[in-house]
C-alpha positions as CSV (number, residue, x, y, z in Angstrom):
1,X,39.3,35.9,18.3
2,X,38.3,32.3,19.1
3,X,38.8,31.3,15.5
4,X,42.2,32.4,15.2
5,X,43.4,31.1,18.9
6,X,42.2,27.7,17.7
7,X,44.8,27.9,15.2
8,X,47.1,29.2,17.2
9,X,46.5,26.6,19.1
10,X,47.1,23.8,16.7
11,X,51.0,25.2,15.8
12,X,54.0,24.0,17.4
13,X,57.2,26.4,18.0
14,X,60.2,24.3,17.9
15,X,64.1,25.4,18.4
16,X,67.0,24.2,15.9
17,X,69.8,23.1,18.3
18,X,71.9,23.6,15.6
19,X,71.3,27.1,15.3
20,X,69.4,28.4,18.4
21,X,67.0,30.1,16.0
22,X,63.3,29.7,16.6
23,X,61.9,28.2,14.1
24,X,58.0,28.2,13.5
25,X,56.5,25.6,12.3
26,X,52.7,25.8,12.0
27,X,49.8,23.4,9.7
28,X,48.9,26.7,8.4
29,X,50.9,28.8,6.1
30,X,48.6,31.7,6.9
31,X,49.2,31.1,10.8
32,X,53.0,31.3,10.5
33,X,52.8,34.6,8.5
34,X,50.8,36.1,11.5
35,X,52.9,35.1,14.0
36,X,56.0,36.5,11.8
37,X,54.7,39.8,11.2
38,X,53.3,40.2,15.2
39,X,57.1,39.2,15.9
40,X,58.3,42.1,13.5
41,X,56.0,45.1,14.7
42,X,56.8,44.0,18.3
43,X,60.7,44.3,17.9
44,X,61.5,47.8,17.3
45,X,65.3,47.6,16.4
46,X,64.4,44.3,14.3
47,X,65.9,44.4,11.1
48,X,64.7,42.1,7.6
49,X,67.6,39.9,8.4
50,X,67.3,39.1,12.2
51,X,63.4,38.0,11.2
52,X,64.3,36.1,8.1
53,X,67.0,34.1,10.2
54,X,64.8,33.7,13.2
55,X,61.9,32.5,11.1
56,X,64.8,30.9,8.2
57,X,62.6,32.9,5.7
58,X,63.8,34.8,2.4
59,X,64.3,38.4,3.0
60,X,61.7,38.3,-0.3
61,X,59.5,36.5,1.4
62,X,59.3,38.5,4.9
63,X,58.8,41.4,2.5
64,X,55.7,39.9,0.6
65,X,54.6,39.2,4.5
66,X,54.9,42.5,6.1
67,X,53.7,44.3,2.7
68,X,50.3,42.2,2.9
69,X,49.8,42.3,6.5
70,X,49.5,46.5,6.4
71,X,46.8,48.8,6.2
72,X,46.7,50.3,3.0
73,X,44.7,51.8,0.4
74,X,43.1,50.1,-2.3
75,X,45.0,49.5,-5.5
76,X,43.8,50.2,-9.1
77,X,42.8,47.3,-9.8
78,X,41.6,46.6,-6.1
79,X,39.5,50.0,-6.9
80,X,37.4,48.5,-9.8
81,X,36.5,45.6,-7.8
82,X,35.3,47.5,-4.5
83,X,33.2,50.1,-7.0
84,X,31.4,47.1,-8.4
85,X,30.8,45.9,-5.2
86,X,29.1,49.3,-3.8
87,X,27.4,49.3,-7.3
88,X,25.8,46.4,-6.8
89,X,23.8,47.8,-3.7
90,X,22.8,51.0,-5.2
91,X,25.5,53.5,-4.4
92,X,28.3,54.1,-8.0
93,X,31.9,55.1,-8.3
94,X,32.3,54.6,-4.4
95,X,35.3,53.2,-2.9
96,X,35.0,53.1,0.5
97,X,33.2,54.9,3.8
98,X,34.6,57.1,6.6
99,X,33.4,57.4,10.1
100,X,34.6,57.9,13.7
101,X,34.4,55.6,16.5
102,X,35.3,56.4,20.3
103,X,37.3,53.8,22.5
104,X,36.8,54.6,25.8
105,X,39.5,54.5,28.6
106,X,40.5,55.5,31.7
107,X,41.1,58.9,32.8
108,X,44.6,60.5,31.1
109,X,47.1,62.0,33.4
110,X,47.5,65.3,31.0
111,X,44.7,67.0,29.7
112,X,42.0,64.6,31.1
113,X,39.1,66.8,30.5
114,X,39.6,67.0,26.8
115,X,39.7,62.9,26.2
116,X,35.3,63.5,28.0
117,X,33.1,63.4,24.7
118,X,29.7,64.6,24.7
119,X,28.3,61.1,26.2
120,X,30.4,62.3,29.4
121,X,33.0,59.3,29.2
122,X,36.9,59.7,28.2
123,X,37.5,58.2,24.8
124,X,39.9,58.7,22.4
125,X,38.4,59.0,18.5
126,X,39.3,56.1,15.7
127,X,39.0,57.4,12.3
128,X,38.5,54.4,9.4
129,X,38.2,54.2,6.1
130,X,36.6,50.3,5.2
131,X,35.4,48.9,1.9
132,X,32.4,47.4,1.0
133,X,34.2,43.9,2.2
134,X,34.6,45.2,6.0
135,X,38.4,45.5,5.0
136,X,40.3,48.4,6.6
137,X,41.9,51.1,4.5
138,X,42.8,53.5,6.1
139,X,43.1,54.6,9.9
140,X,43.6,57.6,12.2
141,X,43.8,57.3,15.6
142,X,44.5,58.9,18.8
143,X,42.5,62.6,18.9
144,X,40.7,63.3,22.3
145,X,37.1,62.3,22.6
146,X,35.7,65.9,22.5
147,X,37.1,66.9,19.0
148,X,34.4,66.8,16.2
149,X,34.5,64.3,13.4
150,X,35.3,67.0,10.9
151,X,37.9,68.6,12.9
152,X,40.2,64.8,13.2
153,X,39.5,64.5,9.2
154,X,40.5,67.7,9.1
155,X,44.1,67.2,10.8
156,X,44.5,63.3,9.3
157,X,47.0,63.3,6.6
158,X,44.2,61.8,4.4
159,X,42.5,65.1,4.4
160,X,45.3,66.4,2.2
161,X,45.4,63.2,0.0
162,X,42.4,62.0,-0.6
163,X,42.2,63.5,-4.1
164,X,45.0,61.8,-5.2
165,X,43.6,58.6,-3.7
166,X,40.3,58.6,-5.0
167,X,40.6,59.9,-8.5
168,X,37.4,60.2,-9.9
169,X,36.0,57.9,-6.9
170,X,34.2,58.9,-3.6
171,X,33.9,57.6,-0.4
172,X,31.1,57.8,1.8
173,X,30.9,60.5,5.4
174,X,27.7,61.1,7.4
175,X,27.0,65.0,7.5
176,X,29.9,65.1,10.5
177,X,32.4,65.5,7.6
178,X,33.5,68.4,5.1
179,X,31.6,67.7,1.6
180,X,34.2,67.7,-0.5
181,X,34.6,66.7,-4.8
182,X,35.6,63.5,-3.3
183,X,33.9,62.7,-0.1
184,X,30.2,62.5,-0.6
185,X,27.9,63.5,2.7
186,X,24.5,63.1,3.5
187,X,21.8,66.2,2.8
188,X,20.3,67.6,5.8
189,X,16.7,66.9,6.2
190,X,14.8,69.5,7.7
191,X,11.6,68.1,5.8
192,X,12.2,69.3,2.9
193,X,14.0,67.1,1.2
194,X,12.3,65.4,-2.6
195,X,11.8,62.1,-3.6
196,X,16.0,62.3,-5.5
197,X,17.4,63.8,-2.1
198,X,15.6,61.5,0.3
199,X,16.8,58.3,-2.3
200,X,20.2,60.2,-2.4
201,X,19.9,59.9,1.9
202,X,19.1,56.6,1.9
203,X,21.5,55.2,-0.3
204,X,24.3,57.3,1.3
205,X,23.4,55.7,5.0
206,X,22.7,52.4,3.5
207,X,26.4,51.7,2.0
208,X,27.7,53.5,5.1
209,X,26.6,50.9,6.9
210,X,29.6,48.8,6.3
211,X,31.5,51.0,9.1
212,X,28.9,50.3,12.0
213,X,29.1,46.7,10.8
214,X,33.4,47.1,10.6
215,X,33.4,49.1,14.2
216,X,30.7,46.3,15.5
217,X,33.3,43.4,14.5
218,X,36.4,45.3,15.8
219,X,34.9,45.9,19.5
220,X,33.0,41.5,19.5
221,X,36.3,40.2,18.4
222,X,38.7,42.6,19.9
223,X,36.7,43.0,23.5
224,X,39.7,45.3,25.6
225,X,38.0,48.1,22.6
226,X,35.8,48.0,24.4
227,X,37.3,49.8,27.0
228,X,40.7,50.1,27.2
229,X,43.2,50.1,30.6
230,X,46.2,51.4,29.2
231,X,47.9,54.6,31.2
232,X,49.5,55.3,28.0
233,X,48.0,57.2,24.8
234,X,50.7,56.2,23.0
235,X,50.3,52.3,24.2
236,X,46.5,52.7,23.6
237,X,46.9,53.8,20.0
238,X,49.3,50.8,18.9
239,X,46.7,48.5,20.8
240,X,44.2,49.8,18.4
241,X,46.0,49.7,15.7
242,X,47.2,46.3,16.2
243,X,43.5,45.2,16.3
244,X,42.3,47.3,13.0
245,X,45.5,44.9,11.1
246,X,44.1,41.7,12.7
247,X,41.0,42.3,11.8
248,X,42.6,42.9,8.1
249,X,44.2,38.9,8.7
250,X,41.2,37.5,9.5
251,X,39.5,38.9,6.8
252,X,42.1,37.5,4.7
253,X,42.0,33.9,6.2
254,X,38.4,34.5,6.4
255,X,38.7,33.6,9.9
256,X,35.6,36.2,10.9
257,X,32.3,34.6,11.5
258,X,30.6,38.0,10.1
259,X,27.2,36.2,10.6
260,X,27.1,37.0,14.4
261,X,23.4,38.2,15.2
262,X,24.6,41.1,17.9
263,X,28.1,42.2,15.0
264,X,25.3,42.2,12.0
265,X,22.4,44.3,14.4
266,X,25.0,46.5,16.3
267,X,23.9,48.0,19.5
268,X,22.3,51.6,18.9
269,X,24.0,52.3,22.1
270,X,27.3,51.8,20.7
271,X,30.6,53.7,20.5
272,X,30.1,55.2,17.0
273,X,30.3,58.8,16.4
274,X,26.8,60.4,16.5
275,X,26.5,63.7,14.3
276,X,22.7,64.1,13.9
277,X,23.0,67.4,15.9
278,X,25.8,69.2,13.3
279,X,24.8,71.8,11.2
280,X,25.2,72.8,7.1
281,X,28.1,74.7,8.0
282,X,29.7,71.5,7.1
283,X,28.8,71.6,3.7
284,X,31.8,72.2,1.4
285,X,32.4,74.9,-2.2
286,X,30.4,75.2,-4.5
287,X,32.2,72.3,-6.9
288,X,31.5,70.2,-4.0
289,X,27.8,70.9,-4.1
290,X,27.6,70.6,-8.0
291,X,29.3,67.3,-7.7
292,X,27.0,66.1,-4.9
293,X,24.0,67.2,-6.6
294,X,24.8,65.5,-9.9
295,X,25.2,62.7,-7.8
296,X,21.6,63.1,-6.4
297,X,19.8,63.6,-9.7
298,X,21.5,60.8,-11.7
């Protein structure tokens, strides 16, 4: 991310003779936070007071870092804001959109031929959950490229808790995903679809766009998603999940140019899940329907 290596580049790290303890100091407050939490995540058997006197931070304060610096979901109040925002470009009491995208790597040592998805390339599958801002909410990662959308939703924990999450919200899946009273999919259009359903459709796809636009970001700024060298699944899935929380930073430090011609027109040959070929057997209850259908003719 050239933005945020120029900052990097602009901060000195300094030692405290005194002490021997590193001390960072950077002309950004925002900088140092990054390079304190990356420090955290990459020490496994750090503990609050090693970092704080590394770093001669408050325990309090190395708490507010690592606490803003996750991948979390939105708050109340964080709720009302992100509805208003979906609101305002067509689409009501909608909190956020799900989709799948597929990393490619090299061939696994275990299992290899179920990491080959249907474009014939080993991948493994990213599920996100992003706002209307581009900001990450939620992630699953590290399913073989050959299992459907549905079936990862299906086995990520936020299958089980997306009612309590959402409330009386929704978020947004393509017709790859289980309709459920709280995630809204697209109708399937056989050509027979009215003037409500086809608006419905193009509302739906038109506020999902903020994950191909997310997915497109992730992959320009973060190019090893692109295709990833790691032997290890395990190694590949904190690699990928240390990109989706510094493409959370940047967001936060506005530190993404999100004006990029080839991030705002992704390529139609990108990595995306593509679920034009799944049938209605997707379709969830009948409450499920009723909700979805009140949602059509409002």
């Amino acid at each position: 991310m050239k933005e945020l290596k120029e900052d990097l580049g602009k901060s000195n790290c300094t030692t405290d003779a005194s002490n021997h303890n590193a001390i960072l100091y950077s002309n950004h407050k925002s900088v140092t936070n990054h390079f304190v939490f990356l420090w955290f995540v990459g020490h496994q058997t750090a503990s609050f007071a090693d970092v704080s006197d590394r770093f001669n931070i408050t325990k309090s304060s190395l708490e507010r870092i690592i606490n803003r610096q996750t991948i979390r979901w939105p708050s109340d109040e964080e709720k009302v804001q992100i509805e208003r925002e979906f609101r305002e470009n067509g689409f009501g009491n909608v909190i956020g959109a799900i989709d799948g995208s597929h990393v490619k790597i090299d061939k696994p040592q275990n299992d290899p031929d179920s990491y080959i998805n249907r474009k014939g390339y080993y991948s493994i599958q990213v599920q996100v959950v992003c706002d209307k801002k581009l900001r990450i909410r939620d992630i699953f990662i590290g399913y073989p490229g050959s299992v459907h959308d549905s079936r990862v939703f299906r086995n990520s924990p936020l299958y089980e808790t997306l009612p309590a999450k959402c409330g009386e919200y929704f978020i947004l899946g393509d017709s790859g995903y289980p309709l459920k009273a709280n995630l809204l999919t697209s109708l399937r259009d056989r050509g027979q679809l009215n003037n409500r359903q086809a608006n419905y459709n193009l509302r739906l796809a038109t506020n999902r766009y903020v994950l191909e636009h997310c997915f497109g970001i992730l992959k320009q700024k973060f190019r090893q998603l692109y295709h990833v060298k790691l032997r290890k699944i395990e190694y590949i899935v904190h690699l990928i999940r240390a990109a989706c929380v510094l493409h959370n930073l940047a967001l936060d430090d506005e530190l993404l140019l999100v004006e990029d011609e080839e991030i705002i027109h992704p390529d139609v040959n990108n990595e995306h899940n593509d679920n034009i070929d799944n049938e209605e057997e997707f379709d969830g209850d009948g409450d499920a329907r009723r909700i979805r259908d009140a949602v059509v003719n409002s």
